[in-house]
MDTraj code that builds the backbone (N, CA, C; nanometers):
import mdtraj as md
import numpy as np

residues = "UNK UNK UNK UNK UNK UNK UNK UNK UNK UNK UNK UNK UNK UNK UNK UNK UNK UNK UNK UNK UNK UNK UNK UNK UNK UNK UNK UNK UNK UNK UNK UNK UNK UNK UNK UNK UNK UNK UNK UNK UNK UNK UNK UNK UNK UNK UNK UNK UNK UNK UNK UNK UNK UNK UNK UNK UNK UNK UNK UNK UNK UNK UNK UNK UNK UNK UNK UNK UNK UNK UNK UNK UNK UNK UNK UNK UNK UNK UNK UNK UNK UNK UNK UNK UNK UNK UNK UNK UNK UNK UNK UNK UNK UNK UNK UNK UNK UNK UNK UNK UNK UNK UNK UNK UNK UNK UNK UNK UNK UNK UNK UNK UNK UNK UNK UNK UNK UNK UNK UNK UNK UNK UNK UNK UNK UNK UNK UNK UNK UNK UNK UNK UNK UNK UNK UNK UNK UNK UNK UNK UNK UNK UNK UNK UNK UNK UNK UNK UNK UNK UNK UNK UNK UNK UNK UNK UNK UNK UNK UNK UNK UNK UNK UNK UNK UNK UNK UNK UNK UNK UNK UNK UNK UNK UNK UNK UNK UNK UNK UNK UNK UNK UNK UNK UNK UNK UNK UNK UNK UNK UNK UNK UNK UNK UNK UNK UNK UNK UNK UNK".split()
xyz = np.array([
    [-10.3205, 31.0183, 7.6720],
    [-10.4387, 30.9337, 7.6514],
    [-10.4278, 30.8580, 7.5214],
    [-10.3853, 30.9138, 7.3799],
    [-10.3682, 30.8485, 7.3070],
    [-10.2630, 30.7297, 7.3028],
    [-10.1589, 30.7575, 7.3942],
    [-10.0469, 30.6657, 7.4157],
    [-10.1263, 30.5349, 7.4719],
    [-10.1679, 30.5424, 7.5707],
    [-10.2677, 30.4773, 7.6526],
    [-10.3316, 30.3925, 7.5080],
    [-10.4240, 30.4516, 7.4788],
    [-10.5428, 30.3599, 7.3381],
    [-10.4326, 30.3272, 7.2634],
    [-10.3233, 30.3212, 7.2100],
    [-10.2462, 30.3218, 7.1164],
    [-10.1930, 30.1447, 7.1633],
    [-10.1021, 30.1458, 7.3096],
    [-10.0901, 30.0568, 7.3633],
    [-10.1881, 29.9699, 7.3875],
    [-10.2688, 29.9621, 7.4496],
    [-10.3492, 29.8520, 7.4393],
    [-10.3928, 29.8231, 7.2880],
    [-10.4292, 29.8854, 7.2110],
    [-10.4859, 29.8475, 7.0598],
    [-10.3760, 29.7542, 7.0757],
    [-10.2693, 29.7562, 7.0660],
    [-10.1329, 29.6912, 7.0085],
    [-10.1263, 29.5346, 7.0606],
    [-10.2025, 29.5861, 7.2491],
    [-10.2048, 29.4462, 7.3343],
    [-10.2576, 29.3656, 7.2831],
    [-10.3842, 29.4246, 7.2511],
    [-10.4838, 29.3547, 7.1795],
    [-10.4575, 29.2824, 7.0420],
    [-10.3908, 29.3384, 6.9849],
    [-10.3564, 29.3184, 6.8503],
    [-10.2767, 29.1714, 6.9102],
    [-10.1618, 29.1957, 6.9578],
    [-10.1234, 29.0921, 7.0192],
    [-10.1418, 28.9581, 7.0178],
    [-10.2053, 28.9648, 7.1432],
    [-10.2953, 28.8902, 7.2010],
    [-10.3849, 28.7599, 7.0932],
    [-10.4225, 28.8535, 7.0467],
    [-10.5098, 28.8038, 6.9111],
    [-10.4552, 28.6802, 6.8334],
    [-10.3262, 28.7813, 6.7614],
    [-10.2103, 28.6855, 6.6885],
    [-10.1578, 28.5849, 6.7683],
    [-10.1370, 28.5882, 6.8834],
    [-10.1150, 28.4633, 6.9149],
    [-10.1431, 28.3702, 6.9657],
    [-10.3526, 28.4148, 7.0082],
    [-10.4260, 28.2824, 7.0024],
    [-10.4788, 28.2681, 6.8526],
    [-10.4443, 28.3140, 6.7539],
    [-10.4629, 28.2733, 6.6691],
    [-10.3550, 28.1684, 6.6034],
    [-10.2718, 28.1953, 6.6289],
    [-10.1058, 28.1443, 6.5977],
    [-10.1336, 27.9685, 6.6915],
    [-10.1548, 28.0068, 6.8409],
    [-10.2305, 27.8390, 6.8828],
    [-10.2793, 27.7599, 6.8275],
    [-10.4501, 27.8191, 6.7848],
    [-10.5105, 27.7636, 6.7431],
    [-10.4740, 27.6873, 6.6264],
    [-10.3927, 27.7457, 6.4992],
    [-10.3589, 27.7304, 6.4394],
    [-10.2501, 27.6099, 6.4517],
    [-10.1634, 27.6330, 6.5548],
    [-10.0741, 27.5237, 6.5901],
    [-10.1757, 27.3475, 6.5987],
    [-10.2730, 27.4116, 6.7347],
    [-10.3087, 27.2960, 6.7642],
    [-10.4012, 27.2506, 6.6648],
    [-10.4962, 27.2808, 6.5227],
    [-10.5103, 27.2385, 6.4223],
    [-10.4094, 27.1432, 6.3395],
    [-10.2973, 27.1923, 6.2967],
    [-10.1561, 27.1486, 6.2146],
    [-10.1327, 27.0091, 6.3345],
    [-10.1304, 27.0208, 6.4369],
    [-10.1019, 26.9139, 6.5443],
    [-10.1705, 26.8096, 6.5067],
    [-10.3372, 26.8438, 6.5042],
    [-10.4427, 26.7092, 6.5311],
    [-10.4519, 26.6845, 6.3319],
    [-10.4062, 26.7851, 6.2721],
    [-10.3729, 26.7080, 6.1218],
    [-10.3023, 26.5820, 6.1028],
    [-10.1643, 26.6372, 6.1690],
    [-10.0822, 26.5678, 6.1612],
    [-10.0927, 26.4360, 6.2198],
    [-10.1943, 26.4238, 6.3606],
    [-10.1955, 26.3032, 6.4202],
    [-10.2812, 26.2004, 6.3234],
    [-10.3881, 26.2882, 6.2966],
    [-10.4943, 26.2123, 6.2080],
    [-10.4235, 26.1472, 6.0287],
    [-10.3400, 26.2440, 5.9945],
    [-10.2280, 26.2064, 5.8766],
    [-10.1559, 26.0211, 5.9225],
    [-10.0894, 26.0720, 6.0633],
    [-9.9890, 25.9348, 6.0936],
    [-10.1083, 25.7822, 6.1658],
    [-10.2135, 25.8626, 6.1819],
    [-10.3197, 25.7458, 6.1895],
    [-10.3831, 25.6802, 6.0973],
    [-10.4107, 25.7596, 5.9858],
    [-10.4338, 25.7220, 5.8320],
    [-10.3271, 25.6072, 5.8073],
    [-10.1995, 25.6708, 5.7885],
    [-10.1002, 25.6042, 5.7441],
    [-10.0614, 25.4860, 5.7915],
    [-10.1257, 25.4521, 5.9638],
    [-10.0980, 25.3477, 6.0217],
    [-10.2226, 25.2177, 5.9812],
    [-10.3241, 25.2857, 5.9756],
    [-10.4245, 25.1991, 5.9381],
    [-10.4131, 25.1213, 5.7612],
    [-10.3345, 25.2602, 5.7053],
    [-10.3536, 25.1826, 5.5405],
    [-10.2485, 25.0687, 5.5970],
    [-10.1355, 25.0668, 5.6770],
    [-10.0210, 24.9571, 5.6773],
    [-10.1011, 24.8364, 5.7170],
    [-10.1981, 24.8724, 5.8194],
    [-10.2366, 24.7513, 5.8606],
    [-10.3592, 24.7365, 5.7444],
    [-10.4228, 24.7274, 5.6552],
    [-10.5143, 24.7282, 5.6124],
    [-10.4706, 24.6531, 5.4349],
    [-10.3300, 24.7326, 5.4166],
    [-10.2213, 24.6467, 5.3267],
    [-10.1733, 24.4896, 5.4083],
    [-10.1636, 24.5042, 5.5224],
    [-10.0604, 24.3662, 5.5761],
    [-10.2172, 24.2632, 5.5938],
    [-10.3444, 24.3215, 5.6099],
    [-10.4428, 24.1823, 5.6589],
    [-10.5111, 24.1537, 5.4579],
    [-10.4776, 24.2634, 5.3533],
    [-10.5277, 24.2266, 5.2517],
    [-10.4043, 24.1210, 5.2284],
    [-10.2646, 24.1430, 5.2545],
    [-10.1613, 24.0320, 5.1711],
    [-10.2022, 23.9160, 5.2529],
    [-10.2043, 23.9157, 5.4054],
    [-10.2519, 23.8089, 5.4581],
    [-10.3339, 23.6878, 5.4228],
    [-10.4673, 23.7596, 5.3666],
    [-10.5601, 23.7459, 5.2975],
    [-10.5413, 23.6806, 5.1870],
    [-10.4790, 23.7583, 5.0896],
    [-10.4209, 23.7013, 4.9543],
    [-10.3702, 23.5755, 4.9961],
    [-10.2335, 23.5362, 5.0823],
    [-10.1424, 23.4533, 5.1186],
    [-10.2231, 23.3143, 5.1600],
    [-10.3632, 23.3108, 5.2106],
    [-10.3891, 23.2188, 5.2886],
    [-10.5676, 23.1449, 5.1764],
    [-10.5806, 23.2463, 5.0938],
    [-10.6773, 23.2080, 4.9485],
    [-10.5837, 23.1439, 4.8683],
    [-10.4342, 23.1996, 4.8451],
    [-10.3335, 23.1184, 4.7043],
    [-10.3008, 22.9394, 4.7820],
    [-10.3002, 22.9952, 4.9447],
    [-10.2319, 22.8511, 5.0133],
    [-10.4322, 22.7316, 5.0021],
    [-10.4884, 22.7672, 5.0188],
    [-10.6238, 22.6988, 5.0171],
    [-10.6705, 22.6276, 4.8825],
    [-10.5899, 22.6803, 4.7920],
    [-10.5904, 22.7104, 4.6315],
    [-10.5243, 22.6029, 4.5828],
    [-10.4231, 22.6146, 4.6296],
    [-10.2624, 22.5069, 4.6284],
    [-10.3259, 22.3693, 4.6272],
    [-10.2571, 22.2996, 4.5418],
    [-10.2552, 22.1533, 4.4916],
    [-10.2034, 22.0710, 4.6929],
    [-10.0780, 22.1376, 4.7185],
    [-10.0183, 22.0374, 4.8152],
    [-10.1934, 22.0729, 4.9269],
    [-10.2040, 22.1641, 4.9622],
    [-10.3075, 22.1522, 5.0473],
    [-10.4500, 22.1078, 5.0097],
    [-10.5085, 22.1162, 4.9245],
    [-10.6019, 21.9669, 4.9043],
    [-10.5358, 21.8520, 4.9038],
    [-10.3962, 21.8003, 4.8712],
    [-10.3889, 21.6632, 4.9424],
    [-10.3593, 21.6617, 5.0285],
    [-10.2834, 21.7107, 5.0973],
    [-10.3631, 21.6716, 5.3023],
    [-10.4446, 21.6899, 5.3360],
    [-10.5147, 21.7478, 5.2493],
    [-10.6884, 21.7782, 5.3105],
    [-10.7281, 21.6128, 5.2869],
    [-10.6990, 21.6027, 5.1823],
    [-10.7612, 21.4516, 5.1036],
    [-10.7312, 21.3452, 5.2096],
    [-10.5765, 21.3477, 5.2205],
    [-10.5501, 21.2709, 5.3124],
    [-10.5951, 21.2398, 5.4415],
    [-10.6384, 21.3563, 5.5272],
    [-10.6700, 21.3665, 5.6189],
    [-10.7788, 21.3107, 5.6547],
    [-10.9086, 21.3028, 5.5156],
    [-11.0343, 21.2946, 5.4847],
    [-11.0007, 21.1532, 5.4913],
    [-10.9204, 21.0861, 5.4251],
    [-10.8899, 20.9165, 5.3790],
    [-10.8843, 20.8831, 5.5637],
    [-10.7753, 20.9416, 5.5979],
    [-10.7378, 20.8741, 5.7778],
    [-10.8396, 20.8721, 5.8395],
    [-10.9316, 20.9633, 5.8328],
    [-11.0700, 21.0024, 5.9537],
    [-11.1872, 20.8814, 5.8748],
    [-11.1798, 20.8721, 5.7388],
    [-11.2540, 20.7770, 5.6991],
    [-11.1770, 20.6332, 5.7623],
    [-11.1173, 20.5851, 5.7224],
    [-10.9853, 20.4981, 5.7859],
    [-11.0103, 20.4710, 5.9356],
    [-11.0100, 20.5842, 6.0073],
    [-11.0216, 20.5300, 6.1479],
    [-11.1941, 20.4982, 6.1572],
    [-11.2595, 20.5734, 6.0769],
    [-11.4420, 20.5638, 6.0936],
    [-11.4443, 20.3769, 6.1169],
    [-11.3948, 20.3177, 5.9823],
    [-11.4322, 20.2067, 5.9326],
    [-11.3788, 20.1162, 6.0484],
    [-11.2444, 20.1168, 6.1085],
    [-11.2489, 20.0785, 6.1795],
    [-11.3417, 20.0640, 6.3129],
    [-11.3318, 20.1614, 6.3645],
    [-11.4568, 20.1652, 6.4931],
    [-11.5677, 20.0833, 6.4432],
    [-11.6201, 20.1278, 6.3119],
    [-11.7288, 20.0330, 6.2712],
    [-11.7079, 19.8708, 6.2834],
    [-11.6293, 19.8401, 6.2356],
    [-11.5948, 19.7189, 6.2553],
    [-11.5622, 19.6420, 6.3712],
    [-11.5108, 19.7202, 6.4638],
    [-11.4807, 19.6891, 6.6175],
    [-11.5997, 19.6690, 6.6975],
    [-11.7121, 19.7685, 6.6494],
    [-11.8431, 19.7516, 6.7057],
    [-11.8873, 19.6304, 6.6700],
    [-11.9222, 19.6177, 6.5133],
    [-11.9609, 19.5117, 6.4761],
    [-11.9150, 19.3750, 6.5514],
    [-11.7940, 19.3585, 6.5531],
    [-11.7392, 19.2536, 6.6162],
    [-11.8338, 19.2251, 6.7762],
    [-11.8039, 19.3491, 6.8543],
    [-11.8587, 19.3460, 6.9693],
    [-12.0454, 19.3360, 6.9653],
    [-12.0740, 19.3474, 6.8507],
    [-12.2506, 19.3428, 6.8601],
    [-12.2675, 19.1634, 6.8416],
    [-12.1644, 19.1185, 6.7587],
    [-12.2073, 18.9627, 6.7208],
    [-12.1686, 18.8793, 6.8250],
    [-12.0670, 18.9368, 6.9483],
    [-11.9818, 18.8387, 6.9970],
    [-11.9490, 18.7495, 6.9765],
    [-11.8873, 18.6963, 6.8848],
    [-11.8702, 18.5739, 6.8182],
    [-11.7596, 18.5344, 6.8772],
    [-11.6425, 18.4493, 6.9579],
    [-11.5226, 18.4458, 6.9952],
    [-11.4145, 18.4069, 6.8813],
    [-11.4853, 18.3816, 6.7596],
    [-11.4275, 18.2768, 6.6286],
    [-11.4035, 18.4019, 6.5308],
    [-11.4713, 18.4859, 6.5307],
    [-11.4706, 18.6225, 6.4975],
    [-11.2810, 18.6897, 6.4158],
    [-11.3061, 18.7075, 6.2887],
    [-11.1764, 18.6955, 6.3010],
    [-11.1330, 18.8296, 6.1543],
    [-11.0297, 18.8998, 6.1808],
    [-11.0584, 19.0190, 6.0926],
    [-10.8953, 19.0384, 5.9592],
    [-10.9249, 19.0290, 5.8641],
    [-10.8465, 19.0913, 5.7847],
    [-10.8346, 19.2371, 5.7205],
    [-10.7556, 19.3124, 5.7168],
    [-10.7204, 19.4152, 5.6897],
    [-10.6047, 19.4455, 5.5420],
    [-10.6405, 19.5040, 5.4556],
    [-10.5101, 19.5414, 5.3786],
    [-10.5346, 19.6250, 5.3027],
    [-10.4637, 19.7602, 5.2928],
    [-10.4551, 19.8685, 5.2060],
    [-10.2914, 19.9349, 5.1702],
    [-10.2919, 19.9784, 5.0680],
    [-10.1892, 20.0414, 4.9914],
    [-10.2389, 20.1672, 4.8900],
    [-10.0869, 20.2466, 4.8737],
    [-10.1097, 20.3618, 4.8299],
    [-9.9975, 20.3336, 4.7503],
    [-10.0229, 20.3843, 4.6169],
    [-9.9643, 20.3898, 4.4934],
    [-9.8966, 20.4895, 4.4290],
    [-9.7976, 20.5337, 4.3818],
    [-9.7423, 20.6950, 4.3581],
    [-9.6552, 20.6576, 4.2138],
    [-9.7545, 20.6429, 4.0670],
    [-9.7216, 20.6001, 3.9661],
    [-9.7289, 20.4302, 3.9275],
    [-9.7016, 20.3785, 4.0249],
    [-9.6676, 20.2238, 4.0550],
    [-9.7351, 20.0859, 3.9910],
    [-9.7145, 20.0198, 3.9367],
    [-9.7375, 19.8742, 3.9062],
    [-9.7561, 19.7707, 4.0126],
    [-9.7987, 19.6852, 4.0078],
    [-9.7594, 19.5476, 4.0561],
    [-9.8864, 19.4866, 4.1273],
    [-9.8290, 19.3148, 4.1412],
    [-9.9613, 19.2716, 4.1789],
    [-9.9426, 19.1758, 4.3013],
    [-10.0435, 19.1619, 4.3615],
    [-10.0434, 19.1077, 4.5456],
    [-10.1815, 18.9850, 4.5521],
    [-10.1199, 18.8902, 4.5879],
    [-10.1591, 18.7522, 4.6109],
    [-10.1716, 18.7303, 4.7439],
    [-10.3065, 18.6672, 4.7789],
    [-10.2933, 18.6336, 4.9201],
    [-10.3888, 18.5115, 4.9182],
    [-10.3800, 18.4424, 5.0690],
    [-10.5172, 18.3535, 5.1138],
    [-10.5667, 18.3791, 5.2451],
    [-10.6749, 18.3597, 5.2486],
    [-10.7695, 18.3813, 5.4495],
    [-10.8395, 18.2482, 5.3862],
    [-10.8683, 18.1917, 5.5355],
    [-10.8987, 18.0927, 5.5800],
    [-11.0538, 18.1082, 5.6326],
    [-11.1918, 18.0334, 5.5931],
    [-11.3067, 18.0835, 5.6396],
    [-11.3713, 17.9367, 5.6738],
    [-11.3380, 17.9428, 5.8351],
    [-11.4100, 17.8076, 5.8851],
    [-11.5282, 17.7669, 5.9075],
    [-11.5555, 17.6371, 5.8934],
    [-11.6847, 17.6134, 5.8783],
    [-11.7872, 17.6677, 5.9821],
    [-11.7102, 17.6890, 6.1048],
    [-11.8416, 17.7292, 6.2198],
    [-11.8610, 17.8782, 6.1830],
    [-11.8234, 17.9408, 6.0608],
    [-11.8545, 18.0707, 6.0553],
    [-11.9737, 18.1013, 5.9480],
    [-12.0746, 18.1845, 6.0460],
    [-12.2268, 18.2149, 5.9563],
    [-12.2608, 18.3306, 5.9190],
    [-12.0917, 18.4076, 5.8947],
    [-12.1270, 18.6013, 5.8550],
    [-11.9911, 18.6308, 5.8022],
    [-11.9528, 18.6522, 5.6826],
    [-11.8570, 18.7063, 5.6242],
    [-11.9222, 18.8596, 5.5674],
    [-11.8559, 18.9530, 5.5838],
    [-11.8652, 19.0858, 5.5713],
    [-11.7231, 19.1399, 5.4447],
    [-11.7737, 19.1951, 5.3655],
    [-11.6454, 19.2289, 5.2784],
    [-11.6548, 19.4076, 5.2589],
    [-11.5151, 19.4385, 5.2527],
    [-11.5365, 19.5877, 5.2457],
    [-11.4454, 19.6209, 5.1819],
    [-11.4504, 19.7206, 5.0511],
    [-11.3503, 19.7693, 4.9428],
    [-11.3969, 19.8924, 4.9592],
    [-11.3140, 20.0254, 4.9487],
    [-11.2794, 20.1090, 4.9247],
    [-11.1426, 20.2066, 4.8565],
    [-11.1854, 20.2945, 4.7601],
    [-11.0308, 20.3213, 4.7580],
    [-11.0521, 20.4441, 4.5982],
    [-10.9248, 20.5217, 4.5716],
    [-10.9629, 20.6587, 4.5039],
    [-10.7868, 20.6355, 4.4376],
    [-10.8614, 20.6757, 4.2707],
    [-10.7380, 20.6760, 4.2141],
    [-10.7393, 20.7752, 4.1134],
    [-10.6922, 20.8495, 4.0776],
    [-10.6312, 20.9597, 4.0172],
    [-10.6198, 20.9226, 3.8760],
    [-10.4957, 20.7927, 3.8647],
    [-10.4630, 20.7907, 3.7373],
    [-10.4496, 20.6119, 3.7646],
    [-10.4270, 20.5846, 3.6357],
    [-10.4237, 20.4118, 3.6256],
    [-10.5689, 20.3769, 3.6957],
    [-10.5194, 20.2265, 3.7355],
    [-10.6492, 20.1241, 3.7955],
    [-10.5990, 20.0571, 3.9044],
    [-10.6920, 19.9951, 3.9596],
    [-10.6528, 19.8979, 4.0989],
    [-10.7910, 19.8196, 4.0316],
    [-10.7773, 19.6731, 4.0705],
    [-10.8174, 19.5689, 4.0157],
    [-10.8309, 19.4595, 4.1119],
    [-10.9703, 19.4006, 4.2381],
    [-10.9516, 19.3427, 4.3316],
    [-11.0657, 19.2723, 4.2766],
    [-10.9922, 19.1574, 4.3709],
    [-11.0728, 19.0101, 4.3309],
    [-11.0631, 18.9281, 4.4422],
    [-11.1794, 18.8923, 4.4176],
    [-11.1522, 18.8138, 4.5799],
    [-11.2306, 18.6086, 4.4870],
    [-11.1594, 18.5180, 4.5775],
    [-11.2238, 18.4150, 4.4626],
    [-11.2478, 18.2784, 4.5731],
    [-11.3176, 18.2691, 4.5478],
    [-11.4017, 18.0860, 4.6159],
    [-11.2257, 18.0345, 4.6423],
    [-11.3036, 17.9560, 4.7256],
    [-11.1778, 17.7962, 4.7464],
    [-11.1984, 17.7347, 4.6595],
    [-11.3426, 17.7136, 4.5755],
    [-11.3230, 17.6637, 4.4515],
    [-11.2887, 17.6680, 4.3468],
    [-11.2312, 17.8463, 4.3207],
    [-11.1481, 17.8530, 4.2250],
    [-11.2315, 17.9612, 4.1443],
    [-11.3506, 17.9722, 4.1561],
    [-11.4605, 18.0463, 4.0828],
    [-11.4473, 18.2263, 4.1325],
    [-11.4992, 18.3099, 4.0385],
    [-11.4835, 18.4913, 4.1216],
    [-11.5787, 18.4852, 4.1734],
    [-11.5720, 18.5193, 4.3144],
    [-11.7009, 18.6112, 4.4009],
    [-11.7058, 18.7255, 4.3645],
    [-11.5870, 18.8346, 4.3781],
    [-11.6240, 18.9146, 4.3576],
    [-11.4918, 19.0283, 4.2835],
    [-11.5287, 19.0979, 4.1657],
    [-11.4356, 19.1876, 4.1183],
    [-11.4569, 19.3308, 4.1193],
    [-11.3429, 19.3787, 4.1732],
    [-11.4298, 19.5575, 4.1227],
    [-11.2554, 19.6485, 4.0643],
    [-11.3283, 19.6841, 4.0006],
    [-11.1780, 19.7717, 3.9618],
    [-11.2220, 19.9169, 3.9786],
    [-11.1588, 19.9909, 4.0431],
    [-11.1491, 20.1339, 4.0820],
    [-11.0505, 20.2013, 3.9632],
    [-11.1222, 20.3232, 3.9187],
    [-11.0088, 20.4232, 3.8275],
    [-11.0862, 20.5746, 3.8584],
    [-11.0472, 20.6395, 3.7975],
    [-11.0202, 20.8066, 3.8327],
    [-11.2084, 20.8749, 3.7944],
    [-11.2345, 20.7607, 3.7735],
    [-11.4108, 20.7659, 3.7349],
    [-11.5039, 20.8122, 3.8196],
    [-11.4571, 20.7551, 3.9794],
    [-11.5432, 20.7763, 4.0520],
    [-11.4418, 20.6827, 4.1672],
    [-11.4831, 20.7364, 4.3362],
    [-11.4275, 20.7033, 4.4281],
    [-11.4950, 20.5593, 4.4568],
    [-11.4532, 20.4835, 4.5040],
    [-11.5226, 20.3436, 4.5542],
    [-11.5594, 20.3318, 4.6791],
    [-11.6726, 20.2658, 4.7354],
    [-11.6739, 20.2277, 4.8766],
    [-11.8210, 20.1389, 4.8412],
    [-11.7761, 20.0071, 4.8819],
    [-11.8361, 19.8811, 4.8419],
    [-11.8303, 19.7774, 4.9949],
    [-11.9469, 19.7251, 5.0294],
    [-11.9676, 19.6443, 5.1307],
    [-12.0333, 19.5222, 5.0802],
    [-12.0422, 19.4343, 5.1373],
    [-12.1640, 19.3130, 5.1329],
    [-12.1204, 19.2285, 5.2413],
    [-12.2251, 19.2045, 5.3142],
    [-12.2524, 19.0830, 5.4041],
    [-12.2838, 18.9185, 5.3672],
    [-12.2851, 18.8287, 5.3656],
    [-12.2700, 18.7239, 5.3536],
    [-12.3142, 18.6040, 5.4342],
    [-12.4231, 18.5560, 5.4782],
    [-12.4881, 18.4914, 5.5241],
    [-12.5090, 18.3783, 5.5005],
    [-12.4131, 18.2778, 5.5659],
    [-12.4085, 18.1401, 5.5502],
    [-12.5063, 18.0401, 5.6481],
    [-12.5513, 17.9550, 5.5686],
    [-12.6352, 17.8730, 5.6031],
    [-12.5629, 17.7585, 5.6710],
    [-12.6218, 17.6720, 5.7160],
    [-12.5246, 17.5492, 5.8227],
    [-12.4655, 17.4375, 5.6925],
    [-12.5764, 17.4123, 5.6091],
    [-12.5936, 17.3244, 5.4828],
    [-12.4835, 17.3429, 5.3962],
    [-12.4621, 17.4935, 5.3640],
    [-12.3547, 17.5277, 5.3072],
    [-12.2103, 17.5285, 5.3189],
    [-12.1411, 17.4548, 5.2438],
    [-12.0377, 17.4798, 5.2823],
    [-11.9231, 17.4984, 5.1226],
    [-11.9411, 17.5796, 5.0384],
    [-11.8701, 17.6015, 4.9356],
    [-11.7917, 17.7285, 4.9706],
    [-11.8434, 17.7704, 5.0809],
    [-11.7695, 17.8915, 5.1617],
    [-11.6520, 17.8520, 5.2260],
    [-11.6833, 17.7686, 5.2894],
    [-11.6093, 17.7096, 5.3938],
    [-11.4144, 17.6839, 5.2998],
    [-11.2881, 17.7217, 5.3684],
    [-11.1998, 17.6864, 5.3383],
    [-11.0989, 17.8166, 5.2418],
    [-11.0005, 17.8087, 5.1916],
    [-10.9273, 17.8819, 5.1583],
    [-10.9630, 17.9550, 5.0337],
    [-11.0047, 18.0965, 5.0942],
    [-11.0441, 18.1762, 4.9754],
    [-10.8629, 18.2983, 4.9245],
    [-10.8971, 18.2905, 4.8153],
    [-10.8340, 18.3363, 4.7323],
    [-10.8156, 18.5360, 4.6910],
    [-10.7640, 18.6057, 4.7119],
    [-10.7476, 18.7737, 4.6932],
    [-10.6534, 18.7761, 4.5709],
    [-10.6727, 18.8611, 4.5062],
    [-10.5433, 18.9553, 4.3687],
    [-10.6020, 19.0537, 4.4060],
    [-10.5127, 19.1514, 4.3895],
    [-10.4997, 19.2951, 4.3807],
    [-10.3646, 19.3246, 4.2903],
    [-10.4043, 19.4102, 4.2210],
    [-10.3535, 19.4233, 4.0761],
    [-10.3521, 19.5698, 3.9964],
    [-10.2528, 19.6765, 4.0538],
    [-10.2586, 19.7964, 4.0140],
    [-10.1313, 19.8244, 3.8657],
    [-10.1796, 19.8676, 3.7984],
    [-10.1039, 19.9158, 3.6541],
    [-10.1330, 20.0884, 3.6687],
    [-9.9937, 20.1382, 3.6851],
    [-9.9670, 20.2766, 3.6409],
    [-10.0223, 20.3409, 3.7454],
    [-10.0615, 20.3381, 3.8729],
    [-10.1267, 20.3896, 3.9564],
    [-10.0810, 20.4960, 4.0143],
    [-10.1868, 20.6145, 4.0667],
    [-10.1859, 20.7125, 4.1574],
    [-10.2761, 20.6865, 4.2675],
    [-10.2898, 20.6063, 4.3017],
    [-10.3987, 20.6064, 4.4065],
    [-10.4053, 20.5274, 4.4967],
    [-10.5282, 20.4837, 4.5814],
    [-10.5289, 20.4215, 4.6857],
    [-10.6374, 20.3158, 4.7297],
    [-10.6431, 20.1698, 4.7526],
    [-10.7718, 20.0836, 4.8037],
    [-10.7564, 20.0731, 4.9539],
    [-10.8361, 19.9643, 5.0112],
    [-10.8321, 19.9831, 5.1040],
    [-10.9575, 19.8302, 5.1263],
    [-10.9108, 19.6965, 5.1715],
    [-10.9972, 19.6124, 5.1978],
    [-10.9897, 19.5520, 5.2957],
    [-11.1117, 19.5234, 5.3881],
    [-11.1454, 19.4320, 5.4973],
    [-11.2209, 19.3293, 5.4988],
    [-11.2117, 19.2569, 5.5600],
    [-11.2604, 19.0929, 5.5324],
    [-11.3171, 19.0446, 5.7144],
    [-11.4316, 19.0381, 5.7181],
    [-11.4620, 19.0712, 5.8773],
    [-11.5444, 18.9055, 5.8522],
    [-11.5273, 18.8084, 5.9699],
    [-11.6044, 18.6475, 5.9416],
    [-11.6680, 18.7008, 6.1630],
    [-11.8226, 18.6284, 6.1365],
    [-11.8550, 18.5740, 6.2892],
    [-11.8877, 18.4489, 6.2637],
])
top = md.Topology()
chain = top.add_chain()
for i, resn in enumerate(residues, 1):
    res = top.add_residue(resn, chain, resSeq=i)
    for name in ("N", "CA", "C"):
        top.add_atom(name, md.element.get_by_symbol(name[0]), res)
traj = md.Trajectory(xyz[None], top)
């Protein structure tokens, strides 16, 4: 009989140790999983902070505000156009007739001469300057057939430009009428104008 109680105590004993020895296993197991899940999350949690970092230093960056800038200039650029295309189409004028000219400067000098032609059957000249310069000046002039300034504006790093006026000719008048005169005239420039000359 004691052999008997002796043996089982022992089973028991057993038994014990090695659902304890399990348990124990499957603890150390779900450590370990929860350890290599930690470890997977700090990787990803390191790779979206450098991400992070990488895409604040690139937003930061000199080159990406100027294509931003740029981008801003083209979408303005195409705006003015459409505007003007409308315009055209609101006056229907068939005599209707459009000049365009802009340049971009990268340190640069020099100066640009032109003439447009503004005929007498025309009773709406529209003028449009715009333009952004960094460093130096741009210097536009636009001047009578008689030789006199209509109009001057010089753009520098002061402030961006965007300048319109309409022009409303009378039948009586005619000091308008005939070959008007443009200079544009940049010294040391970083920057950019941008003028249209719209007649109905």
């Amino acid at each position: 009989m004691k052999t008997i109680t002796m043996m089982l105590s022992m089973l028991l004993s057993f038994v014990f140790i090695m659902t304890s020895m399990n348990v124990f296993a499957q603890e150390e197991g779900e450590d370990a999983r929860t350890r290599d899940y930690e470890r997977f999350m700090e990787k990803d949690r390191d790779r979206l902070d450098q991400a992070l970092e990488d895409l604040q230093k690139k937003l930061q960056s000199e080159e990406f505000k100027q294509q931003l800038e740029m981008t801003a200039r083209k979408a303005q650029d195409q705006a003015r156009e459409l505007e003007l295309q409308a315009r055209a189409l609101h006056f229907g004028n068939q005599n209707s007739t459009q000049l365009m000219l802009s340049k971009e400067y990268d340190g640069t000098s020099g100066e640009n001469t032109g003439e447009f032609q503004i005929e007498e059957s025309v009773r709406q000249i529209r003028f449009s300057i715009d333009g952004s310069v960094e460093e130096g000046s741009i210097v536009i002039k636009l001047l009578l057939p008689e030789g006199k300034i209509f109009k001057e504006l010089t753009i520098d790093n002061t402030a961006d430009i965007r300048f319109s006026q309409s022009l409303v000719i009378r039948e009586e008048e005619n000091k308008y009428s005939g070959r008007w005169k443009y200079v544009i005239k940049a010294n040391k420039t970083t920057g950019r104008y941008r003028l249209s000359i719209n007649t109905n």
